[in-house]
C-alpha positions in Angstrom: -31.2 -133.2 -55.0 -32.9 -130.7 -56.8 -32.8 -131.2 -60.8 -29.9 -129.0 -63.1 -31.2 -127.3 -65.3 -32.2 -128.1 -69.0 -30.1 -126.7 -71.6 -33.1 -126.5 -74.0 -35.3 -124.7 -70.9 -33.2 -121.9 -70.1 -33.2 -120.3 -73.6 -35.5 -116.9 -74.4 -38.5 -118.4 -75.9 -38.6 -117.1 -79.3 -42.2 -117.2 -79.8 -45.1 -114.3 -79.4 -44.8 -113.7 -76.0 -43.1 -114.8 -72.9 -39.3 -115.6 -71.4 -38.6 -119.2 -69.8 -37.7 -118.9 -66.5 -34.6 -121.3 -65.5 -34.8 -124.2 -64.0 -32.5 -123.2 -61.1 -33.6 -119.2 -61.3 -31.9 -116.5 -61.6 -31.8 -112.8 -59.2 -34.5 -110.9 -59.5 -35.5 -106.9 -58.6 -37.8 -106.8 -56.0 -40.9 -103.6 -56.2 -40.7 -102.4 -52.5 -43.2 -100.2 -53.5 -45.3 -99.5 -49.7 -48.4 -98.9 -51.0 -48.7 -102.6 -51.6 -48.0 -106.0 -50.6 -48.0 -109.9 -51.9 -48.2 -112.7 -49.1 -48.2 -116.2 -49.6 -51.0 -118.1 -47.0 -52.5 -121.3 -46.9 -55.3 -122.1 -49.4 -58.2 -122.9 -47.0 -55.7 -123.0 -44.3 -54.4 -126.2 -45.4 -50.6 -126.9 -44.8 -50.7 -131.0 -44.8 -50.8 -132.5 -47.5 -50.1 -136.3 -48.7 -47.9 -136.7 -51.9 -49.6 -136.9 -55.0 -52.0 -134.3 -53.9 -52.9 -131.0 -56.0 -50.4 -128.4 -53.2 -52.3 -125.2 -53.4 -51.1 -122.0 -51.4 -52.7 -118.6 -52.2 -50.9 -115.2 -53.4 -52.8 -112.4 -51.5 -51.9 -109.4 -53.0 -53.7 -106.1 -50.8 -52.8 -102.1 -51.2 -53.2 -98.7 -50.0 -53.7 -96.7 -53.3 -55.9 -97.5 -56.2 -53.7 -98.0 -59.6 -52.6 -101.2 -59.3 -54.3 -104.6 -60.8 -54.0 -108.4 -60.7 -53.3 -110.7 -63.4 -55.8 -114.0 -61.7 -55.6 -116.4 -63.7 -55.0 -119.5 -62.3 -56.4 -121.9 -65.3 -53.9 -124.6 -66.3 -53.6 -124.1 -69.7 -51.1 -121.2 -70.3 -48.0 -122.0 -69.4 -47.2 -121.2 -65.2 -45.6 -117.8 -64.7 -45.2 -118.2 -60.9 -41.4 -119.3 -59.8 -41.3 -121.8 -57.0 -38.9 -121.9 -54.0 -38.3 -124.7 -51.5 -36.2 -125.2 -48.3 -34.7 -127.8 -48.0 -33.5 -128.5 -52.0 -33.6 -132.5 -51.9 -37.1 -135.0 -51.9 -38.2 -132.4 -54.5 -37.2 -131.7 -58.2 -38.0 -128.9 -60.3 -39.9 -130.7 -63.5 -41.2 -127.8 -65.3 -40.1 -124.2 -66.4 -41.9 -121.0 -65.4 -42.3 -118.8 -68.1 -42.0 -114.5 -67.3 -43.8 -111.9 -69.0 -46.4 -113.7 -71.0 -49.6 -111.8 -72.9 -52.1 -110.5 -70.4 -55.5 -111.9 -71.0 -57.3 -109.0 -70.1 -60.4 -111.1 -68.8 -58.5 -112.4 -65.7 -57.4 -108.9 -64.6 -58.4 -107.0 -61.2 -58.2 -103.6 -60.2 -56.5 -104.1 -56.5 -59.0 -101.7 -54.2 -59.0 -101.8 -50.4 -60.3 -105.5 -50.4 -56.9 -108.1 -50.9 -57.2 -110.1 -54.0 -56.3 -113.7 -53.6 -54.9 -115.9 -56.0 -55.1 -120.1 -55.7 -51.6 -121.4 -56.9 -51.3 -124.9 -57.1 -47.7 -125.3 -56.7 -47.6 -129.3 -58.7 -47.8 -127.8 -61.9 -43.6 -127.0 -61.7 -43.0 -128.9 -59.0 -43.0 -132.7 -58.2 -42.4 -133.9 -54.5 -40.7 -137.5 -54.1 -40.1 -137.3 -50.5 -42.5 -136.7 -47.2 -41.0 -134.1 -44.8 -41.3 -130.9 -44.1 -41.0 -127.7 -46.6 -40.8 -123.8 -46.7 -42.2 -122.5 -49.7 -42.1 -118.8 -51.5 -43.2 -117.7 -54.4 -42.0 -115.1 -56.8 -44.7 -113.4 -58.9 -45.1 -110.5 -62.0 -48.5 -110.6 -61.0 -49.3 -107.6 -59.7 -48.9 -104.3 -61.7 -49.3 -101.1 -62.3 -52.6 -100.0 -64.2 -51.5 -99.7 -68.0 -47.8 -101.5 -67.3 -47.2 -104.5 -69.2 -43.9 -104.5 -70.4 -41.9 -107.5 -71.0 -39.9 -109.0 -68.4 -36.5 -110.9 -68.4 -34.7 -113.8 -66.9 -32.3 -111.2 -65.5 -34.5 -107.9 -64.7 -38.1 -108.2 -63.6 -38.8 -105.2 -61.9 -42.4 -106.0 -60.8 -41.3 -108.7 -59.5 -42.4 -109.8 -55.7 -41.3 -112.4 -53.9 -43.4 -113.7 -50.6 -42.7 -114.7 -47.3 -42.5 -118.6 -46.7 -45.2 -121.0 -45.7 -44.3 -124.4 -44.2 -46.2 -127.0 -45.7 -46.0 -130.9 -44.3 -46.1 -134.3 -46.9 -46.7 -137.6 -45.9 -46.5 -140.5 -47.9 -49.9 -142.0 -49.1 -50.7 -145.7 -48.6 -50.9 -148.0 -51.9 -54.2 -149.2 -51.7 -55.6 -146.0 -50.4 -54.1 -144.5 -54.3 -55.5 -147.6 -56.4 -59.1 -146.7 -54.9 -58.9 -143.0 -55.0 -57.9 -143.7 -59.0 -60.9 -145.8 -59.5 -63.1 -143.2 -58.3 -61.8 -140.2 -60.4 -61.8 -142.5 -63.6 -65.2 -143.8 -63.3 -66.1 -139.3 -62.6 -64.0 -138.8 -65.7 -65.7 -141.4 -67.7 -69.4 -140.0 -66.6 -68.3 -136.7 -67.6 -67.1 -137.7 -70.9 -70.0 -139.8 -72.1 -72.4 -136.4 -71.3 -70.2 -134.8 -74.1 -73.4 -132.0 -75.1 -74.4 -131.0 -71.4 -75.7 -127.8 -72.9 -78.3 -129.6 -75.9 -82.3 -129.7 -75.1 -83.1 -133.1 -74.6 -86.0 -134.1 -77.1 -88.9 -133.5 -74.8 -87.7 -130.3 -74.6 -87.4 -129.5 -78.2 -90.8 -130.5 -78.7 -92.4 -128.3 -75.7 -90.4 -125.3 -77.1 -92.0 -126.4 -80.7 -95.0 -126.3 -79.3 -94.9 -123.4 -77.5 -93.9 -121.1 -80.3 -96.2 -123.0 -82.7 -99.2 -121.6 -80.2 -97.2 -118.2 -80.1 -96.7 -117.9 -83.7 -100.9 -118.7 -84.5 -102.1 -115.8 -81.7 -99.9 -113.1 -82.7 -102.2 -110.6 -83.3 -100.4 -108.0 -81.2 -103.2 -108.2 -78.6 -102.0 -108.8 -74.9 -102.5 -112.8 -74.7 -100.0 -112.7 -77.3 -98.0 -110.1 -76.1 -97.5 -112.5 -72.7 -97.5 -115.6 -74.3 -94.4 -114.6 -76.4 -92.9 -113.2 -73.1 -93.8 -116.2 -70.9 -91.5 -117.9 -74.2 -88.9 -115.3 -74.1 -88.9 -116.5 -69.9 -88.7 -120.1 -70.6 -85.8 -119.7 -73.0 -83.6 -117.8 -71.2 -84.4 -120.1 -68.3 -83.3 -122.8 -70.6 -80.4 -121.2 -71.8 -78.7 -120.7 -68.2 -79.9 -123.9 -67.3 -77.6 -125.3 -70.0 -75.0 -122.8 -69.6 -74.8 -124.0 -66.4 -74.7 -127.7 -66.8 -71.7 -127.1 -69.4 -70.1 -124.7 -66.7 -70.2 -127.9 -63.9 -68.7 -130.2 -66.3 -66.3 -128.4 -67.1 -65.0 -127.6 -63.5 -65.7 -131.1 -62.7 -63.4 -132.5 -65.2 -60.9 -130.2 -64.6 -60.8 -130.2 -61.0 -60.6 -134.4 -61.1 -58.2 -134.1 -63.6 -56.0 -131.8 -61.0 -56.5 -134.6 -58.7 -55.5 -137.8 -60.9 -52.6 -135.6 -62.6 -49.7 -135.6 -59.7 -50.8 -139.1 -58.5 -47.7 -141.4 -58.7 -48.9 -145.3 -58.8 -48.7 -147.7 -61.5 -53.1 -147.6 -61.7 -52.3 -143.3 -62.0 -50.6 -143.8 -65.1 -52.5 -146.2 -66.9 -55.5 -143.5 -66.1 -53.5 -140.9 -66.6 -52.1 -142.3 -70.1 -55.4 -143.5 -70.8 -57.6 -140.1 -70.7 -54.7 -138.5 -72.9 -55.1 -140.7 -75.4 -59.2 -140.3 -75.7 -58.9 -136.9 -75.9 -59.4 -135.7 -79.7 -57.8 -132.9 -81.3 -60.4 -130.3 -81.3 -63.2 -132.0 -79.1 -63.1 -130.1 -76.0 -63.2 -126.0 -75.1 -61.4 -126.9 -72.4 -59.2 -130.3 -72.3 -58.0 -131.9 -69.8 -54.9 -133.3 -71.8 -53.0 -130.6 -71.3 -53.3 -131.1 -66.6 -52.8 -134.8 -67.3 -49.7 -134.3 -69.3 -48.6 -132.1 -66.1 -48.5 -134.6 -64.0 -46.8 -137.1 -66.4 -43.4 -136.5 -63.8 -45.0 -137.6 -61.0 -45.2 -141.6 -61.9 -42.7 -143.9 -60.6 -42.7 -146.3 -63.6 -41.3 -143.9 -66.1 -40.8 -147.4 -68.0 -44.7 -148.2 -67.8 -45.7 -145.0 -68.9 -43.7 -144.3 -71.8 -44.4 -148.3 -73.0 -48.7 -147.3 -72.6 -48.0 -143.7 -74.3 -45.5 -145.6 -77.2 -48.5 -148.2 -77.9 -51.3 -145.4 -78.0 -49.2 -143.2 -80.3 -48.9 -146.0 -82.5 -52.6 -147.5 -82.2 -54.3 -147.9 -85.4 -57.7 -147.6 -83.7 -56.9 -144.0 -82.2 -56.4 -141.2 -84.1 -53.4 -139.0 -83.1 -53.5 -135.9 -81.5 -50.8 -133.4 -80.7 -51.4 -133.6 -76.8 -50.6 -137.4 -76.9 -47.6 -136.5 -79.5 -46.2 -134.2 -76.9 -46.9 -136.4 -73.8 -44.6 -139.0 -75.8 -41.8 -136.4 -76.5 -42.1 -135.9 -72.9 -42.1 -139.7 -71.3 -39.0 -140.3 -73.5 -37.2 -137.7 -71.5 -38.3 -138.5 -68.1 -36.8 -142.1 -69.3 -33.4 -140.0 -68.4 -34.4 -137.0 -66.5 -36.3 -135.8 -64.1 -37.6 -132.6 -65.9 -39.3 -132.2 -69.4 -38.7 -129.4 -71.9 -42.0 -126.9 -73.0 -42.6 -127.1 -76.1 -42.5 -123.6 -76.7 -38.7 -124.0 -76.5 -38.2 -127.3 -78.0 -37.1 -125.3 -81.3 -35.4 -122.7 -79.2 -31.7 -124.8 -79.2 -27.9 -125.3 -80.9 -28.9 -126.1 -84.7 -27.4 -130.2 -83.5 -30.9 -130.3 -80.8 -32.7 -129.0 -83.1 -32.1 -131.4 -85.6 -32.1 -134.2 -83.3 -35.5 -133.1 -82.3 -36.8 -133.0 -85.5 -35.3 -136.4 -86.3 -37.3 -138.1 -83.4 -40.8 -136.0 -84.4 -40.2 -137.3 -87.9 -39.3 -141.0 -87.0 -42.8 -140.9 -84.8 -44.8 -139.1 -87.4 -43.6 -142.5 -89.3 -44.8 -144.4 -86.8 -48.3 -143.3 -87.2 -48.3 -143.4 -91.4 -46.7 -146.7 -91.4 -50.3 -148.0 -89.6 -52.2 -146.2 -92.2 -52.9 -149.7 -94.1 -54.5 -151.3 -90.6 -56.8 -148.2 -89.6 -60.7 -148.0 -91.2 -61.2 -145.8 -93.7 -63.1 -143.2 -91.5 -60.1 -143.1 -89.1 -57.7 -143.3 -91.9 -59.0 -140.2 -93.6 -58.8 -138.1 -90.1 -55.3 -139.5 -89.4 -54.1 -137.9 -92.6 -55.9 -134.3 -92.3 -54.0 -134.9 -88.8 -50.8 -135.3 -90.3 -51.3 -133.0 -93.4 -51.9 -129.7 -91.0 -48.7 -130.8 -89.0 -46.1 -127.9 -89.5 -42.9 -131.3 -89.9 -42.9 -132.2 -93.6 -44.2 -135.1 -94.4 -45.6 -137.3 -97.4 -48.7 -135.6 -97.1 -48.2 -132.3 -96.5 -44.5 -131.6 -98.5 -46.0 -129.9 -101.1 -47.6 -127.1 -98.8 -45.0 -127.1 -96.1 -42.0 -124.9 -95.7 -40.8 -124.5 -92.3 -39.6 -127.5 -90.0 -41.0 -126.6 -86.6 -44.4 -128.0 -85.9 -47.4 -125.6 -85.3 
C-alpha cells in the first residue's frame, strides 16, 4: 500500500522559498481558465516500461491567448514541484515530497504562443514502483502561469494549479542478469566520463598552434591587410575552438546525467554498489552539475536497504575519502529507508517538534564523529580537506565552535 505520510515532510518548509507538498496530498483549486489547457501524453509515445526504468510522461501545456508562460525546467537538481497520482494505490509507494511554489528561475521560462509547450517529467524522482501491472497516472502542476504571477502557493490553495487527464502506463519486471549487465555498462560510461574531468581545455598541440599563430600575428601587425586577415583568420579559429569545447563540456554533461537517470531507479544488489559507489567519488565542489544529487534519488529503489546503508556507513567513515555533504545526506537517508519506505528533504529535516529536531541533530553530530575520530589514519593532504569540510559545516563541532552559532547545517 501506498506509504503514510512523514510527519517531518508535511510541514511548511521554512526556508527561502517553497511549501512541501504531503506525502498523501491534499485538495487543490483547479484554473478552468478556457483559454488554456495542460495534458499529460506519452513521452515519445512510450507507455511500457520495465521497473527500474527512468518513467517519463510529458505535460503539454497549449492556449488560445498570449499572456501565459511555462516554468520548463525539468533538471534534477531543484527539488520536484510536480504532484504524482496513481490508480491503483498498492505495488507503488510515494518516496519523496513535492515541493509547491518554489523561486522561478527565469532562464527556464516560456511565453505559451499558439505552438503547445511540452514538458518531459520523469515521474521516478517521487515515485518508486515495486510491483509490475498496470497504472493510470495524472499529474498536478503550478506550472503554467500568468505572465508576471508568481505568487506563493500553499498546501491547501494553489490556485494555478492544473491537474491532467490520466495516461495508462504498463511495468514489467526486468530479468536479473539482464540488470547486472545493463549496470556494467552505465558504470564503465560513468567511469569514461569522469576520467575526461576538463572536456573543455586545449590539448597541448593545440596550445602550441594557437602560440604560434598569434606569435606570427603579433610580428605582422602593421595594420596592413595580411595582418588585418591573419588576426581574423585567429579570431575564426578561436571561436571555433571555443564552441568546439563548449560543446564537448555540454555532451558530458548530458551524458552523465542522462546515465545517471538510468542507474538511479535500478533496484539490484550490482545497482547499489554503483549507485553507492559514484556518490561517494563525487567531491564537494568538483562538478557544475553532479550527478550525486539523481543517484541519491534513486537510493529507494534498492531492495537491500541493509547492503546499501552497510556500503554508504563504510564510505562515510573511509579515511581515504574525503566527506562530502551529498554522501552525508545519502546516509541520513539509507538509515531511514532501514524503516520506511520514504526519505525526508532535507530542506525540512529542521522543520519538526523541538524532540526531532534534537534527535536529528544528535545522529548528524554522532556521524560528524565518525569522520574526526579517523582524522589520525587519513594523509595529511586528505586530512587537511577533511577539516575545512568539517569546519564550514553549519553543526558545531571541535573545529568550527568558535565561529558557529546556529545548530542547523548549511
Amino acid at each position: 500500500m501506498r506509504s503514510h505520510t512523514s510527519p517531518l515532510a508535511i510541514l511548511v518548509l521554512g526556508l527561502v522559498c517553497g511549501t512541501v507538498a504531503a506525502q498523501d496530498p491534499m485538495p487543490v483549486e483547479t484554473d478552468k481558465n478556457s483559454d488554456t489547457t495542460v495534458r499529460l501524453e506519452a513521452h515519445n509515445a512510450q507507455t511500457h516500461f520495465k521497473i527500474g526504468d527512468p518513467i517519463i510522461l510529458d505535460l503539454v501545456f497549449s492556449s488560445r491567448s498570449p499572456g501565459y508562460v511555462v516554468n520548463t525546467d525539468s533538471t534534477s537538481y531543484p527539488p520536484a514541484s510536480d504532484l504524482v497520482e496513481l490508480a491503483p494505490e498498492d505495488g507503488w509507494v510515494r518516496s519523496h515530497a513535492s515541493f509547491r511554489g518554489q523561486c522561478q528561475n527565469g532562464n527556464s521560462l516560456e511565453n505559451l504562443d499558439k505552438s503547445p509547450i511540452r514538458v518531459p517529467v520523469l515521474l521516478n524522482r517521487t515515485i518508486t514502483f515495486h510491483e509490475p501491472g498496470q497504472y493510470e497516472v495524472t499529474l498536478t502542476t503550478e506550472r503554467l502561469r500568468v505572465s508576471g504571477d508568481w505568487r506563493q502557493t500553499s498546501l491547501e490553495v494553489c490556485e494555478p494549479c492544473r491537474t491532467t487527464n490520466a495516461v495508462g502506463i504498463e511495468l514489467s519486471a526486468p530479468g536479473e542478469q539482464e540488470e547486472a549487465a545493463l549496470v556494467a555498462s552505465l558504470s564503465h560510461v560513468l567511469d569514461d566520463a569522469n576520467k575526461n574531468v576538463s572536456p573543455g581545455e586545449l590539448s597541448p598541440e593545440q596550445k602550441g598552434d594557437l602560440a604560434r599563430e598569434f606569435e606570427a600575428q603579433q610580428g605582422t601587425a602593421d595594420g596592413g591587410e595580411a595582418s588585418k586577415k591573419q588576426s581574423e583568420d585567429l579570431l575564426r579559429k578561436l571561436n571555433q575552438l571555443i564552441s568546439s569545447k563548449m560543446a564537448a563540456i555540454q555532451n558530458r554533461e548530458d551524458v552523465r546525467r542522462d546515465t545517471a537517470e538510468r542507474l538511479a531507479h535500478l533496484s539490484g544488489d550490482d545497482s547499489v554498489r554503483a549507485k553507492v559507489h559514484f556518490i561517494a567519488e563525487e567531491r564537494e565542489s568538483g562538478e557544475a552539475y553532479p550527478i550525486g544529487p539523481i543517484l541519491k534519488d534513486g537510493l529507494p529503489s534498492s531492495r537491500n536497504k541493509q547492503l546499501q546503508l552497510t556500503l554508504l556507513e563504510s564510505a562515510w567513515r573511509d579515511p581515504h575519502r574525503v566527506p562530502t555533504s551529498q554522501l552525508h545526506d545519502a546516509l541520513r537517508q539509507a538509515k531511514e529507508l532501514i524503516h520506511q519506505e520514504w526519505v525526508t528533504d532535507e530542506a525540512v529535516l529542521w522543520d519538526g517538534t523541538p524532540k526531532e529536531c534534537q534527535s536529528a541533530l544528535d545522529q548528524y553530530q554522532a556521524e560528524i564523529n565518525e569522520v574526526i575520530a579517523t582524522l589520525p589514519l587519513r594523509t595529511e593532504s586528505n586530512r587537511m580537506e577533511t577539516i575545512d569540510y568539517l569546519k564550514k559545516l553549519g553543526i558545531p563541532n571541535q573545529f568550527n565552535q568558535q565561529q558557529t552559532t546556529n545548530t542547523t547545517p548549511n
